[in-house]
Biopython code that builds the backbone (N, CA, C, O; Angstrom):
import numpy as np
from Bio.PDB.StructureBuilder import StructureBuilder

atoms = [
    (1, "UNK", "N", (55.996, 274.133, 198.707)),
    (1, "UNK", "CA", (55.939, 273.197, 199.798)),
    (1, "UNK", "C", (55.599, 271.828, 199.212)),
    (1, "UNK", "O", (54.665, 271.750, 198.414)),
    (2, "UNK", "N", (56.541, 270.370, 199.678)),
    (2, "UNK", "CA", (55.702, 269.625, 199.584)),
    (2, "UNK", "C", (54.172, 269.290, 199.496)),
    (2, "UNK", "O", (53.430, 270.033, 200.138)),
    (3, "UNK", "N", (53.686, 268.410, 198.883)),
    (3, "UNK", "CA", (52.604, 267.975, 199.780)),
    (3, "UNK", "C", (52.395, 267.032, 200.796)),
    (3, "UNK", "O", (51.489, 267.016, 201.630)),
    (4, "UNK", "N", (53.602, 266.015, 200.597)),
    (4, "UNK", "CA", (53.587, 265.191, 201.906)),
    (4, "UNK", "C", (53.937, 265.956, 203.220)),
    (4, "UNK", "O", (53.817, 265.566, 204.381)),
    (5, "UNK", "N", (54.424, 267.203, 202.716)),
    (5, "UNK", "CA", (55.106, 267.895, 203.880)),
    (5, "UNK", "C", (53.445, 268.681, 204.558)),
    (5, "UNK", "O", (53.365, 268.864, 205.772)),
    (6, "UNK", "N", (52.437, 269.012, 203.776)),
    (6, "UNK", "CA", (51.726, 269.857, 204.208)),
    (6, "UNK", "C", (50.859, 268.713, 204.595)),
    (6, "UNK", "O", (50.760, 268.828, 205.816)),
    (7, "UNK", "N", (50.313, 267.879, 204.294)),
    (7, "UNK", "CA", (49.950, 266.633, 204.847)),
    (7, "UNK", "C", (49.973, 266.444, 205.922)),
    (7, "UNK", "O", (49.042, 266.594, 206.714)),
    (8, "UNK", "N", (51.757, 265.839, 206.278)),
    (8, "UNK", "CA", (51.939, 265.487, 207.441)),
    (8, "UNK", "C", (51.678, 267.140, 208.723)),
    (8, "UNK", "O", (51.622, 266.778, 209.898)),
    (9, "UNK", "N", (51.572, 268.368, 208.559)),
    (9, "UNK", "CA", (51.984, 269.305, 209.046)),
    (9, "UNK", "C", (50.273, 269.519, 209.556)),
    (9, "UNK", "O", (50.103, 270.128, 210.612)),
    (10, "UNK", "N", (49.039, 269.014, 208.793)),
    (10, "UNK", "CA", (47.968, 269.557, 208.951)),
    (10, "UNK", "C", (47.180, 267.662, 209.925)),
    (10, "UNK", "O", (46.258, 267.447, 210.713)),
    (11, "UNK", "N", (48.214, 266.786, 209.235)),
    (11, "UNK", "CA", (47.883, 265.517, 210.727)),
    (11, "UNK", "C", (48.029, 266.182, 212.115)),
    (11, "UNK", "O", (47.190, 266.143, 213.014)),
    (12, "UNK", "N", (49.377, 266.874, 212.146)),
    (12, "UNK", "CA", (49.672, 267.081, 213.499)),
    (12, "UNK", "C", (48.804, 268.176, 214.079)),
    (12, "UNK", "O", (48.624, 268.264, 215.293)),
    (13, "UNK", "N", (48.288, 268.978, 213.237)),
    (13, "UNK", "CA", (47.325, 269.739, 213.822)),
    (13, "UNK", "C", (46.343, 269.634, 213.963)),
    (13, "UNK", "O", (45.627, 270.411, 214.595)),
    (14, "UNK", "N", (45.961, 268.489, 213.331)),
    (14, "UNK", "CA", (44.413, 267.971, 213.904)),
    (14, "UNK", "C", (44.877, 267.233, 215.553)),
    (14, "UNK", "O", (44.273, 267.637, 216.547)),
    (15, "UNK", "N", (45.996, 266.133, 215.699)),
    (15, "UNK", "CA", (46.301, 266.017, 216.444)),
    (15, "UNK", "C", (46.150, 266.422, 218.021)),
    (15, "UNK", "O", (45.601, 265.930, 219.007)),
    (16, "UNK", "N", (47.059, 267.772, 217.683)),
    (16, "UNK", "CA", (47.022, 268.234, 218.371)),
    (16, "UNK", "C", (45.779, 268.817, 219.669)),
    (16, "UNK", "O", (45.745, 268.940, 220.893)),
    (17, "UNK", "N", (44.651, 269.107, 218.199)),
    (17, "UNK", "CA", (43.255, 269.833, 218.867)),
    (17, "UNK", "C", (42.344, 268.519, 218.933)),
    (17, "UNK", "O", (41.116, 268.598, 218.880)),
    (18, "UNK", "N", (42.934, 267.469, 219.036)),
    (18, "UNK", "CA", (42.041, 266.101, 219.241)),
    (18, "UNK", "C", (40.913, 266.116, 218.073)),
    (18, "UNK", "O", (39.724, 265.909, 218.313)),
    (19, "UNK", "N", (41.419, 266.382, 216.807)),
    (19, "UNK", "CA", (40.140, 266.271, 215.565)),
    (19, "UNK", "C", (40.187, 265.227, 215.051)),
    (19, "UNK", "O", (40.979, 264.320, 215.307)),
    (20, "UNK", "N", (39.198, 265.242, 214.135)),
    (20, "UNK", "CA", (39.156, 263.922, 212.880)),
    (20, "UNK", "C", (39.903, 264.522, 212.004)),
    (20, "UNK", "O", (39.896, 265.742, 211.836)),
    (21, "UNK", "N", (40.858, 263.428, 211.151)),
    (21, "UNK", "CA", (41.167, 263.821, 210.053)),
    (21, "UNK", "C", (41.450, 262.513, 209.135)),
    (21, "UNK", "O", (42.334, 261.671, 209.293)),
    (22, "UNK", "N", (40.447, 262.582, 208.129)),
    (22, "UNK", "CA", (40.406, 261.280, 207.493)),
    (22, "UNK", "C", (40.397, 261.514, 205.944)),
    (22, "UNK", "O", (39.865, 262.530, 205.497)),
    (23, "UNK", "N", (40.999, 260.552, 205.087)),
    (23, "UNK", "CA", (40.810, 260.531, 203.639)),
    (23, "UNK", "C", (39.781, 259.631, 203.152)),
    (23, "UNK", "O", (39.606, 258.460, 203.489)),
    (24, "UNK", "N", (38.846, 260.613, 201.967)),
    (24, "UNK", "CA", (38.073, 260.521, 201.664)),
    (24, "UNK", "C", (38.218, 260.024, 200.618)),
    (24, "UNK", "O", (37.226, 259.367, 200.303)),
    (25, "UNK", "N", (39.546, 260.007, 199.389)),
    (25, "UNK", "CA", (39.282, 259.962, 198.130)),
    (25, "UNK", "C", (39.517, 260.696, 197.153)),
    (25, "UNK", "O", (40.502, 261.386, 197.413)),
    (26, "UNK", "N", (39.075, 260.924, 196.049)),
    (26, "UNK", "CA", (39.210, 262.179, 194.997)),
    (26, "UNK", "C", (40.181, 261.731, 194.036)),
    (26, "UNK", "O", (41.047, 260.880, 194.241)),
    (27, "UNK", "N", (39.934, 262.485, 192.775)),
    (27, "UNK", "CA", (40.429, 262.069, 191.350)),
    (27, "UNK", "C", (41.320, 262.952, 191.089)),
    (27, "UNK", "O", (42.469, 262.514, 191.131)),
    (28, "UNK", "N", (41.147, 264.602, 190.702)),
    (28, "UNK", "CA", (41.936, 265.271, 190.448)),
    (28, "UNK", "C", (43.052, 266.107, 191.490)),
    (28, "UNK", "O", (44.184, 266.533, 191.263)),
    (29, "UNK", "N", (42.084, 266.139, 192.894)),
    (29, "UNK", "CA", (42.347, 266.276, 194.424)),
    (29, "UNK", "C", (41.951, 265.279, 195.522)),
    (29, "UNK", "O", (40.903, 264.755, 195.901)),
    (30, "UNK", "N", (43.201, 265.246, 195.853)),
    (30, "UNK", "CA", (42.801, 264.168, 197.371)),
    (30, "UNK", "C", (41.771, 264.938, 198.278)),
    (30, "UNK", "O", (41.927, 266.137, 198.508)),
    (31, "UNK", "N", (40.853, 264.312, 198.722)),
    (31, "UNK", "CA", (39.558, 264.889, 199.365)),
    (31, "UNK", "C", (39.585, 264.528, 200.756)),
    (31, "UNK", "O", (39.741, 263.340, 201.038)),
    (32, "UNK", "N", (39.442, 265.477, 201.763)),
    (32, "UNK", "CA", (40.266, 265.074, 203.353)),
    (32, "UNK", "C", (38.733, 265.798, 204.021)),
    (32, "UNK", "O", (37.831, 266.568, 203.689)),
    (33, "UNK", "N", (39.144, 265.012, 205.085)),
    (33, "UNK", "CA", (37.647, 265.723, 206.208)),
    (33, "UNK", "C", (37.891, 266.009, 207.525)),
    (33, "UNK", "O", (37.886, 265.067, 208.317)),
    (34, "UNK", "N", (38.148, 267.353, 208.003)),
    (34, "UNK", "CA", (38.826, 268.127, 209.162)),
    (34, "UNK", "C", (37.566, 268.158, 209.828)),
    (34, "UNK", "O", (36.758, 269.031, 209.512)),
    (35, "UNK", "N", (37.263, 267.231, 210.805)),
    (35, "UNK", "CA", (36.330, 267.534, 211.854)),
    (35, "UNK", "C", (34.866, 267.585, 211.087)),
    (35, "UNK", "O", (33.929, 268.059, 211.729)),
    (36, "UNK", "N", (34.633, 267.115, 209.738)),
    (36, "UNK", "CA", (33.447, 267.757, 209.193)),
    (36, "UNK", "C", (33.516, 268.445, 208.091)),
    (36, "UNK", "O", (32.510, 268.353, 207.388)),
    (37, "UNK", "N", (34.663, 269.344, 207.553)),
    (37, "UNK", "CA", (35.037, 270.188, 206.890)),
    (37, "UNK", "C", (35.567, 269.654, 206.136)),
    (37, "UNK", "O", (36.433, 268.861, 206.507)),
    (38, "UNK", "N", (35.239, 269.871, 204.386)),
    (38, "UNK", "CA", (36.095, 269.163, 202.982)),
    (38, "UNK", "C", (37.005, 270.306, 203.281)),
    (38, "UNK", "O", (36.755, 271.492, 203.497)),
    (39, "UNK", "N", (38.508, 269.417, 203.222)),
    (39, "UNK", "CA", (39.557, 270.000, 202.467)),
    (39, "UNK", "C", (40.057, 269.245, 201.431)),
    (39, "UNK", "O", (40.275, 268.039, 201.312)),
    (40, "UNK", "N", (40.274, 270.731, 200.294)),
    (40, "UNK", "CA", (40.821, 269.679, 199.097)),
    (40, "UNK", "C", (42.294, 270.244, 198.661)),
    (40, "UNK", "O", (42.576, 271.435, 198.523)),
    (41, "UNK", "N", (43.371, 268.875, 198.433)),
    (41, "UNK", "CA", (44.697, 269.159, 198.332)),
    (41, "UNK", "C", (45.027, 268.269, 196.895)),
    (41, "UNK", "O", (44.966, 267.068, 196.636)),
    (42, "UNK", "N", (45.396, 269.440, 196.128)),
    (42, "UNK", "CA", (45.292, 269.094, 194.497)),
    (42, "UNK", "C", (46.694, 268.143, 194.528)),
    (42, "UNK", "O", (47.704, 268.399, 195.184)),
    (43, "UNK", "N", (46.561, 267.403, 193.966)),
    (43, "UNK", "CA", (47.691, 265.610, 193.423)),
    (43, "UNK", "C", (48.750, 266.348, 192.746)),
    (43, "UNK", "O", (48.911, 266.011, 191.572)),
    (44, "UNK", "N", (49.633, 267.415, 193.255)),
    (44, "UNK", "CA", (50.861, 267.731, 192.863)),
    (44, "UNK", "C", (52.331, 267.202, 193.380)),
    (44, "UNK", "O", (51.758, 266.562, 194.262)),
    (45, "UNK", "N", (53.332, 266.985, 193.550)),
    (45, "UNK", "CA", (54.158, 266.853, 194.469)),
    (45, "UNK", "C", (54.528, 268.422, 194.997)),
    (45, "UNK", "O", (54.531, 268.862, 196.147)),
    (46, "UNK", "N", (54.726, 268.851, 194.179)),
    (46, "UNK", "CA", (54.811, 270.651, 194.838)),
    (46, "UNK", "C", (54.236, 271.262, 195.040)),
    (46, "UNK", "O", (53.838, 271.262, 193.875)),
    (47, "UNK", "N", (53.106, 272.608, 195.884)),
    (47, "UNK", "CA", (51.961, 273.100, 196.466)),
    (47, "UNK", "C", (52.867, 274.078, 196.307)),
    (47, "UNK", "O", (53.922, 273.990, 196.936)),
    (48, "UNK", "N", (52.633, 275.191, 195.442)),
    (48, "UNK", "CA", (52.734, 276.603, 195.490)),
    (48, "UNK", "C", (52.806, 276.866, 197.485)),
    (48, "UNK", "O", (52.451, 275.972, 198.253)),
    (49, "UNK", "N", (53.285, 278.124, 197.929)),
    (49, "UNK", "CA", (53.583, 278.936, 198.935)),
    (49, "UNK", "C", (52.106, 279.448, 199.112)),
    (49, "UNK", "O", (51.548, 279.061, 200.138)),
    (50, "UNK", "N", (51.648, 279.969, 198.568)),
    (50, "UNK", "CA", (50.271, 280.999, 198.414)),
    (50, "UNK", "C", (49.049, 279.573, 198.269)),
    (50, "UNK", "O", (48.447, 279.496, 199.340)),
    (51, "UNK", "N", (48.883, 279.203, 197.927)),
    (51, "UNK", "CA", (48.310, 277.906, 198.127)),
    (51, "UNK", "C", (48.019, 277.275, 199.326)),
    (51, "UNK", "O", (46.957, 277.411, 199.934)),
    (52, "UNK", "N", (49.163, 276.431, 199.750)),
    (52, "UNK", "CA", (49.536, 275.952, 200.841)),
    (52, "UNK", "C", (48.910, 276.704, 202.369)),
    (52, "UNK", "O", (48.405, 276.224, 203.384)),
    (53, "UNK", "N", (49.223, 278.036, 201.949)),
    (53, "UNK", "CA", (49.076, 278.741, 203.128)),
    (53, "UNK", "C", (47.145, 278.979, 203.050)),
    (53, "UNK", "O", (46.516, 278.916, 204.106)),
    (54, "UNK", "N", (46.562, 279.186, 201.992)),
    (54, "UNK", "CA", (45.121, 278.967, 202.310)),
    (54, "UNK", "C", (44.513, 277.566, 202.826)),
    (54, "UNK", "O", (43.516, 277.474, 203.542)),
    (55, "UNK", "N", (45.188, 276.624, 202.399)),
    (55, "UNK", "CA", (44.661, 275.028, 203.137)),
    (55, "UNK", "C", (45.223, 275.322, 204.058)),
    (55, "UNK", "O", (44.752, 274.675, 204.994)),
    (56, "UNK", "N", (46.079, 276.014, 204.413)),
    (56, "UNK", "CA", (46.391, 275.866, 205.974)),
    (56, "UNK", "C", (45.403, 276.553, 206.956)),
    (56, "UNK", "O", (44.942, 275.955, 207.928)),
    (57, "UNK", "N", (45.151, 277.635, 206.699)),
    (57, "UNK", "CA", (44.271, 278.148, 206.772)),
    (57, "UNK", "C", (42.607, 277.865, 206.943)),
    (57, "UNK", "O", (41.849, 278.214, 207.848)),
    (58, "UNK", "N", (42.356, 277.116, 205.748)),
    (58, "UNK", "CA", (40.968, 276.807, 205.615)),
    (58, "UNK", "C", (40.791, 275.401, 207.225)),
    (58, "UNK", "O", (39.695, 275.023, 207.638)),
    (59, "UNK", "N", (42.060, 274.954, 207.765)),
    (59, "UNK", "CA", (42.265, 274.066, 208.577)),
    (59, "UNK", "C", (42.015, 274.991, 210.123)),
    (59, "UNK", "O", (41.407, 274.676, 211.146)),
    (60, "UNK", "N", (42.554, 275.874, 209.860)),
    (60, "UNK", "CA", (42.696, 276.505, 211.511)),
    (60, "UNK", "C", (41.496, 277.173, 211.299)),
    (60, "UNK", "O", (41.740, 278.242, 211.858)),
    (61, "UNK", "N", (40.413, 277.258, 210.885)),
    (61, "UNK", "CA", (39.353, 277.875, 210.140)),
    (61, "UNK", "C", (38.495, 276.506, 211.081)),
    (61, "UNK", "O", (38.021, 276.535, 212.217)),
    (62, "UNK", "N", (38.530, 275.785, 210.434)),
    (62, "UNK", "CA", (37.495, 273.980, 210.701)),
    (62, "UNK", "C", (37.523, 273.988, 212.239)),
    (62, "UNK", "O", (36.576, 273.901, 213.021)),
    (63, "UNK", "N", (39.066, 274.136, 212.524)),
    (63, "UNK", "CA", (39.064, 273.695, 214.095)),
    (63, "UNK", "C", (38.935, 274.821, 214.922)),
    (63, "UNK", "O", (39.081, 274.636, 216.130)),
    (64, "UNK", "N", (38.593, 276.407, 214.349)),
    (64, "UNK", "CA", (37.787, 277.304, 214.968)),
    (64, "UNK", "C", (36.571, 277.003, 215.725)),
    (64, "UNK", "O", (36.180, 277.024, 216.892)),
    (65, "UNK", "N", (36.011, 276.624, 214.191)),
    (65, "UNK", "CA", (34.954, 276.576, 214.255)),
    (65, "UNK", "C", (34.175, 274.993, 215.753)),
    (65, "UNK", "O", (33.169, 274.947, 216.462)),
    (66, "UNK", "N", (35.242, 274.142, 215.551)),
    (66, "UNK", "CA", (35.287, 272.892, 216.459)),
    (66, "UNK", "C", (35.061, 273.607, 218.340)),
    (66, "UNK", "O", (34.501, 273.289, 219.389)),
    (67, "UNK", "N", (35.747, 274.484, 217.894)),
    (67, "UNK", "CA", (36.217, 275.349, 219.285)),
    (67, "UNK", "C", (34.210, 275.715, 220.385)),
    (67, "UNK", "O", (33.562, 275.467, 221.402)),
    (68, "UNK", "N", (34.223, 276.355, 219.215)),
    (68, "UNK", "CA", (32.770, 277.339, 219.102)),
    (68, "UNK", "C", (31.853, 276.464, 219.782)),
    (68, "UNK", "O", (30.675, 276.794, 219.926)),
]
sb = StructureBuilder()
sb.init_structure("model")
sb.init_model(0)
sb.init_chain("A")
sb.init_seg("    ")
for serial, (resi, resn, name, xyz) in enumerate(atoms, 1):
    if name == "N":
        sb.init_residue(resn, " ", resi, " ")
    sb.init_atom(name, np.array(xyz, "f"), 0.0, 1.0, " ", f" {name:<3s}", serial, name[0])
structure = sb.get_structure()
């Protein structure tokens, strides 16, 4: 998967659930903040499948928890 693609795919899902989603920064990984929650998305242009799908994850995870 891209990463601009998983990027743009995890904006719209903050979006969607009315979250924060802001960049923080980072050297070896761009450092992002889901409602509170570090997510980190390593400076590749390509994101492995198996990868991808745990940040996706660790996202619907944050805005669980938002739910609660």
């Amino acid at each position: 998967m891209k990463k601009a693609d998983l990027e743009k795919r995890i904006k719209a899902l903050a979006r969607s659930h009315a979250a924060e989603w802001s960049y923080l920064g980072g050297t070896k990984h761009d450092k992002y903040s889901l409602n509170g929650t570090i997510i980190m998305i390593p400076r590749h242009r390509e994101i492995g499948e198996s990868l991808a799908a745990k940040i996706l994850k660790d996202c619907y995870r944050a805005l669980d928890d938002m739910d609660d």
